[in-house]
C-alpha positions as CSV (number, residue, x, y, z in Angstrom):
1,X,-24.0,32.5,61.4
2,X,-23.4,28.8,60.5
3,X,-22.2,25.5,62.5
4,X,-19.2,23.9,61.2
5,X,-17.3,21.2,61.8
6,X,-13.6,20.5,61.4
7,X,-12.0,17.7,61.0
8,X,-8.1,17.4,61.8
9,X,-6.5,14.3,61.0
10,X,-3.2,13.2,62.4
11,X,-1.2,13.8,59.8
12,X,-2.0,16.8,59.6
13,X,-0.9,18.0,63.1
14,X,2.4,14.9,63.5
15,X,5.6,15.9,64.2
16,X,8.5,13.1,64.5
17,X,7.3,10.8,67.1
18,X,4.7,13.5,68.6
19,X,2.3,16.5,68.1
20,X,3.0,19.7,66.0
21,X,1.6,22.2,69.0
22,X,2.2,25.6,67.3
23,X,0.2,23.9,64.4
24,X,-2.9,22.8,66.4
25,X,-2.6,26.3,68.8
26,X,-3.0,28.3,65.9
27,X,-5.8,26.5,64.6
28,X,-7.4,27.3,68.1
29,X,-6.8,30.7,67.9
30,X,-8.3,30.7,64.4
31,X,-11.5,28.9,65.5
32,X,-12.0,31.4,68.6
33,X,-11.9,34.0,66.2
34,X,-14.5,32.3,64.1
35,X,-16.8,31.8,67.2
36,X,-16.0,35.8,67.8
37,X,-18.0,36.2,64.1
38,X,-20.9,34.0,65.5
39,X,-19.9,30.9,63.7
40,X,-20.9,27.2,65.8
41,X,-17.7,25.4,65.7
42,X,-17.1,21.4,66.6
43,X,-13.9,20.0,66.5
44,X,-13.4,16.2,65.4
45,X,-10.2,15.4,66.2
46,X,-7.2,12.6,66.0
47,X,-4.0,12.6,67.9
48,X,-4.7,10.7,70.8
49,X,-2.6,7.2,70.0
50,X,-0.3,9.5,68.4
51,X,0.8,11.6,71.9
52,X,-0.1,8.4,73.7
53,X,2.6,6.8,72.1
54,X,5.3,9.9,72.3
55,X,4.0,9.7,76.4
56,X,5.0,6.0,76.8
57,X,8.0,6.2,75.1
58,X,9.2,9.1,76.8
59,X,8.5,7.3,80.3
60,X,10.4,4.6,79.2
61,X,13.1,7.1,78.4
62,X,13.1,5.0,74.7
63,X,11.6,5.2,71.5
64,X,8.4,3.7,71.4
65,X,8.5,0.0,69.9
66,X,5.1,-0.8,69.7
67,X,3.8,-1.4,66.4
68,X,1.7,1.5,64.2
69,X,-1.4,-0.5,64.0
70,X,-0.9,-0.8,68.0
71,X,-3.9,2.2,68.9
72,X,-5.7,1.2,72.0
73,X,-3.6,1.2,75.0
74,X,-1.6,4.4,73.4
75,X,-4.8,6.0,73.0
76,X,-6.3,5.3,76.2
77,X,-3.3,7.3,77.6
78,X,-3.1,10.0,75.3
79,X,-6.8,10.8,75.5
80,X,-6.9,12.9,78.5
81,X,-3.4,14.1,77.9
82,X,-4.8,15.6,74.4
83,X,-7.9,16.9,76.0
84,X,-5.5,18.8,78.5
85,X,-4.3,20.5,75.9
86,X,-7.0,21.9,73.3
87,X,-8.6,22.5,77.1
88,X,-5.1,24.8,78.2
89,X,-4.6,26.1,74.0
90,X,-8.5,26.7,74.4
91,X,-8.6,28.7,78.1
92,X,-5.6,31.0,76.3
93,X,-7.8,32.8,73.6
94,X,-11.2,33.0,76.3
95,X,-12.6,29.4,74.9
96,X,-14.3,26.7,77.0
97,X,-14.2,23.0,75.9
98,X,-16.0,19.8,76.5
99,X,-15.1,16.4,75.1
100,X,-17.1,14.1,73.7
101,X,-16.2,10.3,72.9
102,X,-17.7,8.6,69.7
103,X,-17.9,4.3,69.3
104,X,-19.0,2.1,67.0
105,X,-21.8,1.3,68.7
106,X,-23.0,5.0,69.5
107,X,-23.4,5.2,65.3
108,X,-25.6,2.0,64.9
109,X,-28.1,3.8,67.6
110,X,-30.5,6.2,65.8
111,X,-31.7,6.9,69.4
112,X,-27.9,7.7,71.0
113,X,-26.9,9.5,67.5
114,X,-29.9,12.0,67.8
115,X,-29.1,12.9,71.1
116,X,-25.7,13.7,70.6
117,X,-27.0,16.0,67.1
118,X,-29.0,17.3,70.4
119,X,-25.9,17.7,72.7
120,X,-23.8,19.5,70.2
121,X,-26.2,22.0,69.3
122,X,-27.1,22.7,72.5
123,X,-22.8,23.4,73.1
124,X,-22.3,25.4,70.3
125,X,-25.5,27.2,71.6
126,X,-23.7,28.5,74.4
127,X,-20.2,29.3,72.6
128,X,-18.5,26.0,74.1
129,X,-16.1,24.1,71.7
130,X,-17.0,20.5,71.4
131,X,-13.5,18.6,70.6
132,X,-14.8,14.8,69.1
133,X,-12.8,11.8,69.2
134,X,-13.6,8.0,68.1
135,X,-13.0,6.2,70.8
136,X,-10.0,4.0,69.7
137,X,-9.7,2.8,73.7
138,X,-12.6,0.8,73.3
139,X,-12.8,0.5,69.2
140,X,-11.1,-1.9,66.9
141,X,-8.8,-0.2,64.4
142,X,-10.7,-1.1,61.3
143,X,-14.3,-0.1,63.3
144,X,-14.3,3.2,63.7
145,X,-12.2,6.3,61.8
146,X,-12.5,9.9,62.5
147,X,-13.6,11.1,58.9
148,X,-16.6,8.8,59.6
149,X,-17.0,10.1,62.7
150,X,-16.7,14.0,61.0
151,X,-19.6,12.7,58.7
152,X,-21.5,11.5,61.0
153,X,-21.3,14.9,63.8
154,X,-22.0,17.0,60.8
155,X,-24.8,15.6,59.9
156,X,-26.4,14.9,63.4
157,X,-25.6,18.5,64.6
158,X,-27.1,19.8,61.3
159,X,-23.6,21.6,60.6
160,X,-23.9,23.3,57.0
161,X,-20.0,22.4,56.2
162,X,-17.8,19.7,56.9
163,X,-13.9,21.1,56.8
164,X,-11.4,18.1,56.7
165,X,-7.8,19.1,57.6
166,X,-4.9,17.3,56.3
167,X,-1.2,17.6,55.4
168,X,-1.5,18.3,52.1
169,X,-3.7,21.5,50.3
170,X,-6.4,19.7,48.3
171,X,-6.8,16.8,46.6
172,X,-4.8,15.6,43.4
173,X,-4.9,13.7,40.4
174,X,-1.4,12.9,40.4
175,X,1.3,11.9,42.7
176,X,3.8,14.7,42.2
177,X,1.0,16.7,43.5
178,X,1.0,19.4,41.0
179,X,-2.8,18.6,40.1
180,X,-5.1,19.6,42.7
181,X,-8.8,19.4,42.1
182,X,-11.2,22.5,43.0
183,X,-14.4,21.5,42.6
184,X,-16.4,18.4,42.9
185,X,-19.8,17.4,42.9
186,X,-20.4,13.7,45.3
187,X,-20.5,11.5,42.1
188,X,-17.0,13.0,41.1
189,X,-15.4,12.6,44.7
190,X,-15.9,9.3,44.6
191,X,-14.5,8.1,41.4
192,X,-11.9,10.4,41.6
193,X,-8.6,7.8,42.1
194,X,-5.8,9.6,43.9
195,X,-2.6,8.2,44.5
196,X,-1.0,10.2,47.5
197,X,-3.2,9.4,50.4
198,X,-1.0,11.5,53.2
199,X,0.3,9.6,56.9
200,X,-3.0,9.4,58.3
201,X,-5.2,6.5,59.0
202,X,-7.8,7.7,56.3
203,X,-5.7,9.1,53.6
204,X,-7.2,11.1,51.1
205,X,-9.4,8.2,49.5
206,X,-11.3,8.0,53.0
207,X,-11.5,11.4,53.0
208,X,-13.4,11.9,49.2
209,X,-15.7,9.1,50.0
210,X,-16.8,10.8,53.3
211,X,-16.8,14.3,51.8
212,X,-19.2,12.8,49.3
213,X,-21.8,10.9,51.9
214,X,-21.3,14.5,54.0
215,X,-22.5,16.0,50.7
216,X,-25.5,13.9,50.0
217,X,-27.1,15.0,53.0
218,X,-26.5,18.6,52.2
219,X,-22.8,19.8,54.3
220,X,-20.9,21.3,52.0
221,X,-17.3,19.9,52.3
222,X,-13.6,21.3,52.2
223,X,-10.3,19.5,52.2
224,X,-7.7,21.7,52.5
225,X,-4.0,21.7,54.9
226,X,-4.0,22.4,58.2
227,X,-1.4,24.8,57.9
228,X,-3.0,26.8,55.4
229,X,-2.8,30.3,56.7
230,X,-6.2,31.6,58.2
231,X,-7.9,28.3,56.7
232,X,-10.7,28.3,59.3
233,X,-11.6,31.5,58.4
234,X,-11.3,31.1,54.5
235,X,-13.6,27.8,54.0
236,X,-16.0,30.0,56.4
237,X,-15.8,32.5,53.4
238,X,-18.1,31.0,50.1
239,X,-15.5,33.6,48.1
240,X,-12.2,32.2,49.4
241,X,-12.8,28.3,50.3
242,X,-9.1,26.9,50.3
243,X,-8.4,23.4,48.4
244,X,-10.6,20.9,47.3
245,X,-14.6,22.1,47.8
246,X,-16.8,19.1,47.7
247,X,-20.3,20.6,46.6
248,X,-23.5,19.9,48.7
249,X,-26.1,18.3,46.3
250,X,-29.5,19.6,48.0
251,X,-30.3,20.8,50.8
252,X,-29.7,19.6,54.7
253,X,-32.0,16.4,55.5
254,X,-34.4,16.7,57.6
255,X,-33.4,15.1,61.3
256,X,-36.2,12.1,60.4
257,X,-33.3,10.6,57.8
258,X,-29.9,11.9,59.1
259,X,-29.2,8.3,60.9
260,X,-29.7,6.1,58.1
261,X,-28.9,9.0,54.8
262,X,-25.6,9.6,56.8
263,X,-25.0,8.6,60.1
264,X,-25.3,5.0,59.8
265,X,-22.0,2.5,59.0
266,X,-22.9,0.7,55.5
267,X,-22.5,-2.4,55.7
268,X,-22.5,-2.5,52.0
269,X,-24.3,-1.7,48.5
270,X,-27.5,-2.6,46.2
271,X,-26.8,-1.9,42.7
272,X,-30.2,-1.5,40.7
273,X,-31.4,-0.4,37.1
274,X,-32.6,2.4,35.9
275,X,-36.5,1.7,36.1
276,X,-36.0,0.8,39.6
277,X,-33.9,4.3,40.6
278,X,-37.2,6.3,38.6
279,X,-39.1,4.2,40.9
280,X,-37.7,4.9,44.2
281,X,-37.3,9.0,43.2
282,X,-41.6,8.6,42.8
283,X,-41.5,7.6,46.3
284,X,-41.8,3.8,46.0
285,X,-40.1,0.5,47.5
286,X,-37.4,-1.0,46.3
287,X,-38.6,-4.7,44.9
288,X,-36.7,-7.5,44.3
289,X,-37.4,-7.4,40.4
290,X,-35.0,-4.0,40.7
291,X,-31.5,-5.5,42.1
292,X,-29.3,-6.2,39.8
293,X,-25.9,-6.6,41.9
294,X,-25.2,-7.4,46.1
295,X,-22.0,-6.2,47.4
296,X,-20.3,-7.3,51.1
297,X,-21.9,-9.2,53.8
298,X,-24.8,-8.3,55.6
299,X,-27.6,-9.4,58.1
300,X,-31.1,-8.0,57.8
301,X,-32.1,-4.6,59.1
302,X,-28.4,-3.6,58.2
303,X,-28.1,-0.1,56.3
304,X,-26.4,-0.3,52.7
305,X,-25.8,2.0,50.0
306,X,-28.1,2.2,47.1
307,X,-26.1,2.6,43.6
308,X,-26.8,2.7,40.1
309,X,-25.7,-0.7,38.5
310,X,-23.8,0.4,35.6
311,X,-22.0,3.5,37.2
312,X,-21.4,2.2,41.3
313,X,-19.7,5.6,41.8
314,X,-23.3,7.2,41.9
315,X,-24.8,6.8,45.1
316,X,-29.1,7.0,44.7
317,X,-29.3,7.0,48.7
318,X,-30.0,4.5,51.5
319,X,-31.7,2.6,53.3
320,X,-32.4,-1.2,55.6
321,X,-32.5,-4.1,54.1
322,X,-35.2,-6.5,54.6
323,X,-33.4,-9.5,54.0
324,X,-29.8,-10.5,54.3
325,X,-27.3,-10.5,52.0
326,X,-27.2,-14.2,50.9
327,X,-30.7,-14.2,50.2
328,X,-30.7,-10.8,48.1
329,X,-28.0,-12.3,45.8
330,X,-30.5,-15.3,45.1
331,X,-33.6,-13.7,44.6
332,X,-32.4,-10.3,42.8
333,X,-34.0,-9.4,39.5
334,X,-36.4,-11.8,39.8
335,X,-40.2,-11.7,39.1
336,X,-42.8,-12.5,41.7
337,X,-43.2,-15.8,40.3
338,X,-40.2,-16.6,40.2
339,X,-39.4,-15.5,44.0
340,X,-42.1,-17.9,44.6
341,X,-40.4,-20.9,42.7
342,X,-37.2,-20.3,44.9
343,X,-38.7,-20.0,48.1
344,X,-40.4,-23.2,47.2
345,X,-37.7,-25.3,46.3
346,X,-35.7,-23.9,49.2
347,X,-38.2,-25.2,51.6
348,X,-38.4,-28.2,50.2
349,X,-34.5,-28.9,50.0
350,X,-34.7,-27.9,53.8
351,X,-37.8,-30.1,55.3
352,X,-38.6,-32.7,52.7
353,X,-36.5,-35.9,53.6
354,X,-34.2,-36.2,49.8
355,X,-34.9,-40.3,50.1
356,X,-38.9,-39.9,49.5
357,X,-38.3,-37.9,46.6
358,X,-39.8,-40.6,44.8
359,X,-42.6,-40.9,46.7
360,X,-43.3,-36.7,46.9
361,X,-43.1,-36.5,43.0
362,X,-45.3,-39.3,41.5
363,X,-41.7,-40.1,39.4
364,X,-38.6,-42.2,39.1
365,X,-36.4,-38.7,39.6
366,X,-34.0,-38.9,42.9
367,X,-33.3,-35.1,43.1
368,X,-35.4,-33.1,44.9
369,X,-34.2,-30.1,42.1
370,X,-35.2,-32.3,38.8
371,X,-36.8,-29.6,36.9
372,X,-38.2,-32.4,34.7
373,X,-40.2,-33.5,38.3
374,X,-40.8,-30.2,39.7
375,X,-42.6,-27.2,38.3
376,X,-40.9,-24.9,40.4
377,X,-37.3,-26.0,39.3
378,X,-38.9,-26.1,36.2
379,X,-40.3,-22.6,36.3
380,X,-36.7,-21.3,37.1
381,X,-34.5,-23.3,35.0
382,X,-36.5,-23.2,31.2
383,X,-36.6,-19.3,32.2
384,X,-35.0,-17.3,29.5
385,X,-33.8,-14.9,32.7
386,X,-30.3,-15.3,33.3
387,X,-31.0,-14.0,37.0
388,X,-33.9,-17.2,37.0
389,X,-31.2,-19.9,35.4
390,X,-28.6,-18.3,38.0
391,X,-30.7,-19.0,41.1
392,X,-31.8,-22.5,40.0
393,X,-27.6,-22.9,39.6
394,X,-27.4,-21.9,43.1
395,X,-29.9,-23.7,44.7
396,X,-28.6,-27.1,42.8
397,X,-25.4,-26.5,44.6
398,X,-26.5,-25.5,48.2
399,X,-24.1,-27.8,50.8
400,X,-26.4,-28.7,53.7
401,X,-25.1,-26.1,55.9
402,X,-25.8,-23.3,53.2
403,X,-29.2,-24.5,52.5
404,X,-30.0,-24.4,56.4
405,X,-28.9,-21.3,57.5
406,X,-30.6,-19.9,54.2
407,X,-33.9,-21.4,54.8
408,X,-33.7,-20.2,58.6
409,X,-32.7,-16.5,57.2
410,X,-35.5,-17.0,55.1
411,X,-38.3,-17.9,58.4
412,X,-36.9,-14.8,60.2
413,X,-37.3,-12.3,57.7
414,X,-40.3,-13.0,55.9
415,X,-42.1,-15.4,58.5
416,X,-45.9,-14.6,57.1
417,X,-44.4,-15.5,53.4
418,X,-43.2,-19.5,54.5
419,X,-46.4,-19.5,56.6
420,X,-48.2,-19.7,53.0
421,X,-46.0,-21.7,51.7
422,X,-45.9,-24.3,54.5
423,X,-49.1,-24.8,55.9
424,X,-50.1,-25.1,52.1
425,X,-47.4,-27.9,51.7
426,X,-47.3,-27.8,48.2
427,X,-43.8,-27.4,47.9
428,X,-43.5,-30.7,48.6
429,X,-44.4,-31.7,45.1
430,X,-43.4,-28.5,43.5
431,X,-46.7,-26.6,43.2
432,X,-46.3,-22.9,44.2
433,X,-49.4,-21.8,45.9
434,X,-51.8,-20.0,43.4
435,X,-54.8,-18.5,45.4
436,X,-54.8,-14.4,46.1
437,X,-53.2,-14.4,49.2
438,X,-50.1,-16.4,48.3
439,X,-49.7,-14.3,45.5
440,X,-50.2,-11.4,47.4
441,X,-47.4,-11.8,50.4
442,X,-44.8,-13.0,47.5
443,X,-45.5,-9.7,45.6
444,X,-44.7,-7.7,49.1
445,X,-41.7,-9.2,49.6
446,X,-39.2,-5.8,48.7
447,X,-35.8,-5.4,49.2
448,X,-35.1,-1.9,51.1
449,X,-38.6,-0.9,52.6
450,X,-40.0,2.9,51.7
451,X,-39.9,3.5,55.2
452,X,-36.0,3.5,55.7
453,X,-35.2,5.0,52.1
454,X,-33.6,8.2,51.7
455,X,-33.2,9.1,48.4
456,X,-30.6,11.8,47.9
457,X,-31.3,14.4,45.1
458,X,-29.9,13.8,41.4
């Protein structure tokens, strides 16, 4: 027996202005069968702005004019009129139902996440058919897409395969679609560039790069066409999996890690060397000294990918950030003591008053940054580190409103570490506090805590 879920994307059951219904009935029939064998089945499904649409229109006894982008009032109405029908397709071939509605917001709960992994085990348990949606009612368009949402139920269920359903039979190299690709390992799904992407929201890029996450927490993956005969049953069968097979890279993760190694929306990446990926296989933190690049926008506590610098297509795992992603850019690859000579002349470009800087330094300078005046500046800018030289750049060039909200970033998420540093007040002058516990608290500072990693296996 396994638990699988399956995927079907809208393009893969459109037709014209509607829904193909001998298309999605026979997949019905095909997953009652599969249940029959003693196979869990969940069903994570779009199609409900789609028929919302085709239901408007034909009330208005026109074609619909609203635009494709247009999914929340259509899919408010074609919700229920979708359920009705995988519940009627369902009732025909002895199948009960039950729907279940996925937001944005239920994802960024490890808490609500868990007990819907709970929920859907619990359904499967008793031979019901779980049918998935995002809600699009309630979700922005660019929040929320069903292959996330596939990801995500696979892994909180603890499904050991992930079958995503499209309009076309695998995945190709080339647009004529003559070039389909059999086998791929996570790394290889997500550099693969593909060119025909289907109707669908997703398209076949959104699909690799979820196939791939899927993968890193141990659900095997299929793409494959939804009107593949008996294609249910075939990607059931390890000797006769249709299309594109995405291959798990270890096995399942254990339910401790599922929210943030694949449930989780990233809110971007952490590129880092090679002595900092050995370190965080040997079970360590990731430190500051070990990013090398900061991609997208994010606050602290926010869940990012963790790749490897040089190839970004190899995903290392994931985990929360301890700082946000303005502050990471200015401190990465930087030694302890040079953390310290930032966070120093931060503070004191954000409390000391710039028209005593003659008076704080002993000197003639004006600029509180003079690394002639200050040994912290100085510390940073005579660095040979291009990392050390790029920071001191940065902070030279803070605008006031920059340099604020940084320094207050910097208060909330290491509060203890400008505690040294202010009540000892030698940033001021530019004197980075020396005694043990100074150097101490800047040496903890890390980028992703050990607590939140999840490494994924090589």
């Amino acid at each position: 027996m396994s638990r699988q879920v399956i995927k079907l994307g809208s393009s893969s059951i459109a037709s014209g202005d509607g829904l193909a219904l001998d298309v999605i009935a026979g997949l019905v029939a095909q997953i009652a069968a599969a249940q029959r064998a003693g196979h869990e089945i969940i069903l994570v499904t779009s199609g409900a702005a789609r028929l919302g649409r085709r239901l408007l229109a034909f009330e208005e006894g026109t074609k619909t004019t609203a635009p494709a982008v247009d999914f929340a009032f259509p899919a408010a109405v074609g919700q229920p009129a979708l359920m009705a029908l995988y519940r009627q397709l369902a009732a025909a071939v002895g199948v009960e139902v039950c729907q279940i509605l996925v937001s944005r917001s239920d994802l960024a709960s490890a808490r609500a996440m868990g007990d819907l992994g709970q929920l859907l085990r619990e359904a499967t348990g008793r031979g019901l058919l779980p049918v998935v949606n995002g809600n699009d009612a309630t979700d922005p368009l660019s929040a929320l897409d069903n292959d996330q949402v596939a990801v995500a139920v696979a892994v909180a269920a603890g499904a050991s395969r992930l079958l995503f359903l499209t309009d076309v039979r695998a995945a190709y190299r080339d647009a004529a679609l003559s070039d389909p690709v059999a086998r791929l390992t996570p790394t290889q799904a997500r550099a693969l560039r593909v060119t025909a992407s289907g109707s669908g929201r997703g398209g076949m890029g959104s699909k690799l790069a979820a196939a791939a996450r899927a993968a890193c927490c141990g659900v095997e993956c299929v793409i494959g066409s939804a009107r593949e005969p008996d294609v249910v049953g075939r990607s059931l069968n390890p000797r006769a999996r249709p299309g594109t097979v995405v291959r798990a890279a270890g096995d399942l993760l254990e339910p401790g890690k599922r929210w943030v190694g694949g449930i989780a929306y990233s809110e971007g990446s952490i590129g880092v060397n090679r002595e900092a990926e050995a370190s965080l296989r040997s079970g360590s933190t990731l430190f500051l000294s070990g990013v090398k690049r900061v991609d997208g926008e994010f606050a602290a506590g926010s869940v990012v990918e963790l790749t490897d610098v040089r190839h970004p297509e190899h995903v290392l795992g994931r985990g929360s950030v301890a700082l946000p992603s303005a502050l990471l850019r200015l401190l990465r690859a930087l030694s302890p003591v040079q953390v310290a000579s930032v966070v120093s002349t931060l503070l004191r470009l954000r409390y000391a008053d710039p028209s005593a800087a003659l008076g704080l330094a002993g000197s003639a300078a004006g600029s509180l940054t003079d690394p002639d005046v200050y040994k912290d500046c100085g510390e940073l800018a005579s660095s040979e580190s291009r990392a050390s030289q790029e920071a001191f750049g940065q902070l030279e060039s803070l605008s006031g409103d920059r340099l604020a909200d940084l320094a207050d970033c910097l208060l909330l998420a290491q509060p203890a570490l400008c505690a040294t540093f202010l009540l000892d007040r030698g940033f001021l002058h530019g004197q980075v506090p020396t005694d043990a516990s100074a150097r101490k608290v800047v040496r903890g500072i890390y980028a992703v805590d050990r607590e939140s990693l999840v490494v994924y296996p090589s």
